[in-house]
N, C-alpha and C positions, 0 to 999 in steps of 0.2 A: 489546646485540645481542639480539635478537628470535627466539627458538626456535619460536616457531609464526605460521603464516599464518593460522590461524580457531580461534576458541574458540566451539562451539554453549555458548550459557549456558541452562539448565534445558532439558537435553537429554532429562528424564527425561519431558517433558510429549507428549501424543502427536503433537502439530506438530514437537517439538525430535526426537522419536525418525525422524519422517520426513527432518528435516534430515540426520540423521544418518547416512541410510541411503543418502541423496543422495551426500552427500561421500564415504562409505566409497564409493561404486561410481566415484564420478570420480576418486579419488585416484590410481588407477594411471596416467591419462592426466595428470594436472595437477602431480603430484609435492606437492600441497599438502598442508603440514607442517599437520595438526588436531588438535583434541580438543575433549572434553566437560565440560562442568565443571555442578556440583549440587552439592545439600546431602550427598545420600548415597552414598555411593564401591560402595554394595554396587548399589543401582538404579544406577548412574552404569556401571558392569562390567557389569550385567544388559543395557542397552543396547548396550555395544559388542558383546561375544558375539552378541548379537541381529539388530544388522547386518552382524556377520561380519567384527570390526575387532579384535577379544579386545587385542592390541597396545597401542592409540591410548590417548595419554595422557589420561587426568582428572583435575580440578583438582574436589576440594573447595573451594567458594566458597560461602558465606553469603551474601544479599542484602544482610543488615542489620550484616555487615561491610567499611566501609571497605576500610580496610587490604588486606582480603583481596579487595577489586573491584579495588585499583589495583596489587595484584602480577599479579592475572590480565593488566590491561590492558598492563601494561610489557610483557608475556612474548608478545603476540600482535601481528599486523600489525588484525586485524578480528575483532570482537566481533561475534557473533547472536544477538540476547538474545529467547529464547522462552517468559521469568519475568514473563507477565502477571497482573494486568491493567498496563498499560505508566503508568496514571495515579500507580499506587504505585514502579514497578519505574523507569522508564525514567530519570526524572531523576537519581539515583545511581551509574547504571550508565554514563549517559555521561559523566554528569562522572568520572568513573573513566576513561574510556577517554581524554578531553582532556588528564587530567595525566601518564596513560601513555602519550600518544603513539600510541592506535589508534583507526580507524574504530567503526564501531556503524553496525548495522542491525536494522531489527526491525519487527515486522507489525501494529503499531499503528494501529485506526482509531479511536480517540480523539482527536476534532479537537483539543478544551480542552487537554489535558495536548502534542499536537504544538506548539500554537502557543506552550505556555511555552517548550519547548525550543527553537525557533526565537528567541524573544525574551532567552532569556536563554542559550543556549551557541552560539549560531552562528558570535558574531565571536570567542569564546576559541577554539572551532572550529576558525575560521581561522587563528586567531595560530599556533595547535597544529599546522597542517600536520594534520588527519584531516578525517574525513568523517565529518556523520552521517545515515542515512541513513533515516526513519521511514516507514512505513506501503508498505513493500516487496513486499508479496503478491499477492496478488488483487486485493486495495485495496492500491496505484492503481496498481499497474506497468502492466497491459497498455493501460490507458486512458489513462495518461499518454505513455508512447511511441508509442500510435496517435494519439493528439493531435499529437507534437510531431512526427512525420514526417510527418502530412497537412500541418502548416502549412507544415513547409519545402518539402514537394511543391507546394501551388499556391503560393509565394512564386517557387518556380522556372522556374513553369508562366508567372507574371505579369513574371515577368524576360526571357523569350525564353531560357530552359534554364539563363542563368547560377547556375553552384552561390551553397545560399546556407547558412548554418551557425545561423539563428534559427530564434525560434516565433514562436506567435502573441502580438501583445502587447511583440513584442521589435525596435520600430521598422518590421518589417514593413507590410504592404498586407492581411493578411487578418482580416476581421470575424465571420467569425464561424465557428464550430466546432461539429458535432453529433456525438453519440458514442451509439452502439447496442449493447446486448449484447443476445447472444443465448446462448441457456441451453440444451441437450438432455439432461435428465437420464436416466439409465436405465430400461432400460422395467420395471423388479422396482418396487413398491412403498415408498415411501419414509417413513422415520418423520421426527417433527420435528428431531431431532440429526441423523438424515442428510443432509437439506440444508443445514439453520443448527445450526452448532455450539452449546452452549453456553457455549464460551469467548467467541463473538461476542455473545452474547445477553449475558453476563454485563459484555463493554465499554460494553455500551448503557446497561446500570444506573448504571457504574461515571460514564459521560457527565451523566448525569442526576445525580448524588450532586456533582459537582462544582464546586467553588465559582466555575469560569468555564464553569460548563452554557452560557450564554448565547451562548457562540462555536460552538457547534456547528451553529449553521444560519447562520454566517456565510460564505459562498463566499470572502470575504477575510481568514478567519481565521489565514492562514499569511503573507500578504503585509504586510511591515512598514511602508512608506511608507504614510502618510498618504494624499494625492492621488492615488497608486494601487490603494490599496484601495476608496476612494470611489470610482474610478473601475470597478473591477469590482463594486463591488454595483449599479452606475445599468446597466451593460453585460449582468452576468448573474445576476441575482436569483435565489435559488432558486425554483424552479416544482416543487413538490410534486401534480400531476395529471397522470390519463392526456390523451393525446394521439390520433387518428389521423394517420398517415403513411405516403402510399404504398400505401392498405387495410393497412394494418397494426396496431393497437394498442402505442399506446408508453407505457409505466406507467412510473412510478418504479424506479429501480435497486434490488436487494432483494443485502443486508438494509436498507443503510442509502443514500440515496441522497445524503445530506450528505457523506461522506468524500472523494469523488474530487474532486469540484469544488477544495476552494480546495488540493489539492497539485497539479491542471493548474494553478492561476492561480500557485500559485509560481515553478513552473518558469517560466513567461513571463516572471514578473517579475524573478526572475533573472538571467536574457538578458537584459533590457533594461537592468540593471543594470550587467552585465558590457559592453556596449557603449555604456554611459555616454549611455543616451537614453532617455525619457520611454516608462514604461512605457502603452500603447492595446492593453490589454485585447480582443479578441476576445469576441463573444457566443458564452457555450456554452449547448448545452443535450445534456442527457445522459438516458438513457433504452434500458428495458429493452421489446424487442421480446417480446410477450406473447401472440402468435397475430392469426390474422387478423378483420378489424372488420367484415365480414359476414354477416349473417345471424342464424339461432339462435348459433350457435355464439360467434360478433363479441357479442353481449348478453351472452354469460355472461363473456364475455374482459375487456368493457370494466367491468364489473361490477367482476370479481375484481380489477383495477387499479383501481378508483376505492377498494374497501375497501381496498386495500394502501397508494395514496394518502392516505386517510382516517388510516390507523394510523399512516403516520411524522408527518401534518402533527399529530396526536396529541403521539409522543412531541417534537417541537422545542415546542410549546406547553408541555409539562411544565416544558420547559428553562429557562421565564420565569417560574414561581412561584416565590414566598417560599423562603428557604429551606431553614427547617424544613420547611414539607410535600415540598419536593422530595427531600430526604434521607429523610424517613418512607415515601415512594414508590419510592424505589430501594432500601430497606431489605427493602421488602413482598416486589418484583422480586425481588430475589436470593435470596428463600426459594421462591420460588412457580416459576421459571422453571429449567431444565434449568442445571445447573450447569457451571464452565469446564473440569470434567476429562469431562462427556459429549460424545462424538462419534458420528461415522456408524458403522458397521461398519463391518466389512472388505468386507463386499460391497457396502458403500456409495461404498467408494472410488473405483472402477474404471466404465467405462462411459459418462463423462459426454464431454460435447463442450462445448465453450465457443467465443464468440469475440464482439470486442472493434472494432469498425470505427470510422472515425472519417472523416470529410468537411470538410475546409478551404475556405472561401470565400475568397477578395480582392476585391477592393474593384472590379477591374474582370471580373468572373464568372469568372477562373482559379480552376482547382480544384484539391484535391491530397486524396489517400486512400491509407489505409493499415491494415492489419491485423495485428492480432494475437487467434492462437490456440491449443489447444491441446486435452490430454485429458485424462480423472482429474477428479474432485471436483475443482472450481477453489478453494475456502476450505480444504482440507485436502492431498491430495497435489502438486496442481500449485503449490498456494501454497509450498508446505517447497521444491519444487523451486527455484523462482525466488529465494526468497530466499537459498537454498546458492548460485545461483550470481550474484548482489549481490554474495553477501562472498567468493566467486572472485573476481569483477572488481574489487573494492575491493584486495583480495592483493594480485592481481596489478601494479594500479597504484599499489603503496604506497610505492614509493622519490618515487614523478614525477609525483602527483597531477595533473591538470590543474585540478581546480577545487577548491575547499575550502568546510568550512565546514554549514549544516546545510542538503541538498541536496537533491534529487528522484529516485525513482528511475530517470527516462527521464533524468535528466543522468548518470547512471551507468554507464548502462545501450544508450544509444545508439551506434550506429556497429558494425562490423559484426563485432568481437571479443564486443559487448555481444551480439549476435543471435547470433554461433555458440555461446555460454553458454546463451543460452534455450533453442537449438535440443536442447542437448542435455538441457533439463528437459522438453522435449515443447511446447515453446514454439515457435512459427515467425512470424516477421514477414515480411510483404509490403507 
């Protein structure tokens, strides 16, 4: 029997302390049984005090103890493991949660290190009855579910209204998918840790050091089948360059515009799985709205997205050297670049506006659109929020799973108990 519904795992890190602070405020509405667990019980108390929880139990856990990963995981319904970098951390931790019997989530955009986990725990996963659930944050929740409700909306729209419960890719009629962030950061001055952490900057190295670097600029690095992973590199190649659209300037997604893509193409291919028909891929193409493409102003815009263009198509080119120099490279990185315990301030946190749209085509010009948005630093407070409430939803449906196994977070996340969970991260979907 199971005495707790979430364990935040390195609660002690300033993403886990936000989780933390999440759950301590929803718990009186939700009754969810929590706690925190870390290496040191005195930071571990320093936290709960902190968020105003002094009560909630801690679990002393060691990363590089077994034993002590799979007592935590017996004793919980959902694991949040915020003990990055996730290339080191993640694989231990779920296989801990598979033989205990609980979910796993966590905010990994570490393509290399998500696609082992897919390849090698998804069907124990399954056998286990849990869920696992990677890169839950910022990266890719809002974009994955604004994906996957545009395509059911023009799948509906191409039906004459009949409901329909796919995506894109998932037997459906729609081709193709475009997805727009847009960014309003604070009008105060911003340092480099206040917009890009250095726990992300430090993923990027950890990506680069990695002996499967090479899947990281693959859009089908999550999708298992053979013929449909082929069939989403011919459909949606990465496209690392700015764009105009609409008078608009559309740049590469920042920080990393590799991540979201191939956990949209999962989810599709999932659906198509689960309805036992030939995964067709949707063309996406994803992109960060960067100001407008006229004038003086359009030159400096289109400018600053060709260099920001220039620098990711940079680091996926690193991904393909030897791999001595690539490790002497990510070695250099990690000295020279803001480290993973630097973040924003606190006046960094607050102020920002975010949002996440997405536009479904089919095949005979039915459309379908959907949004997702919110406030707060989106890589730091809105991210802690969304994934606190993943491992709500996970909890919650932990007797009577509907689907198993290593998942998405728009399959989790979907439907409209999934959206009153956001709502109350400052999350809203339309």
């Amino acid at each position: 029997m199971k005495d707790l519904d979430v364990v935040v795992l390195g609660a002690t890190g300033l993403t886990g302390r936000l989780v933390a602070a999440h759950l301590a405020g929803r718990a009186p509405e939700t009754a969810v049984r929590w706690a925190v667990a870390g290496r040191s019980p005195q930071r571990l108390a320093d936290v709960l005090t902190e968020v105003g929880a002094p009560t909630t139990p801690s679990l002393v856990v060691d990363l590089g103890d077994e034993e002590a990963l799979r007592l935590m995981a017996s004793r919980t319904h959902v694991v949040l493991n915020l003990a990055g970098p996730y290339s080191r951390t993640a694989s231990a931790v779920v296989a801990a949660c598979v033989a205990g019997g609980s979910s796993y989530a966590d905010l990994s955009g570490e393509v290399p290190a998500v696609a082992r986990l897919v390849r090698r725990r998804h069907e124990p996963a399954r056998r286990a009855g849990v869920r696992v659930v990677p890169v839950s944050g910022y990266e890719a929740l809002p974009a994955d579910l604004a994906v996957l409700l545009a395509a059911q909306r023009a799948e509906q729209a191409s039906r004459g209204g009949a409901a329909v419960d796919d995506g894109p890719g998932a037997g459906g009629d729609v081709t193709a998918v475009a997805v727009t962030f847009r960014t309003t950061p604070p009008s105060r001055r911003l340092g480099l840790t206040d917009a890009v952490s250095g726990g992300t900057l430090q993923s990027l190295v950890e990506v680069l050091a990695d002996d499967d670097a090479r899947r990281a600029g693959d859009p089908a690095a999550l999708v298992v089948d053979h013929r449909a992973a082929a069939a989403v590199r011919r459909t949606s190649p990465l496209a690392l360059r700015p764009r105009v659209v609409g008078g608009r300037v559309v740049g590469p997604v920042v920080p990393a515009a590799f991540i979201d893509p191939p956990v949209l193409h999962r989810t599709a291919a999932l659906l198509a799985e689960e309805r036992g028909e030939e995964h067709r891929p949707a063309a996406l193409a994803e992109g960060a709205d960067m100001g407008p493409a006229g004038g003086t102003v359009g030159a400096v815009v289109l400018a600053a997205a060709g260099a920001g263009a220039l620098l990711q198509r940079g680091v996926l080119a690193a991904t393909h050297l030897p791999g001595p120099l690539r490790r002497g490279l990510a070695g250099l990185l990690a000295r020279v670049l803001p480290g993973s315990g630097e973040g924003p301030s606190a006046d960094a946190m607050t102020g920002w506006r975010w949002q996440v749209r997405a536009e479904a085509l089919a095949a005979d010009g039915a459309r379908g659109t959907a949004v997702v948005e919110g406030v707060d630093h989106p890589g730091y407070a809105a991210t802690a929020r969304m994934l606190a409430e993943v491992g709500l939803r996970l909890a919650a449906t932990a007797d009577d799973p509907p689907r198993t196994g290593c998942l998405t977070p728009a399959l989790v996340m979907a439907g409209p108990d999934g959206a009153a969970g956001l709502a109350a991260a400052g999350v809203h979907v339309s």
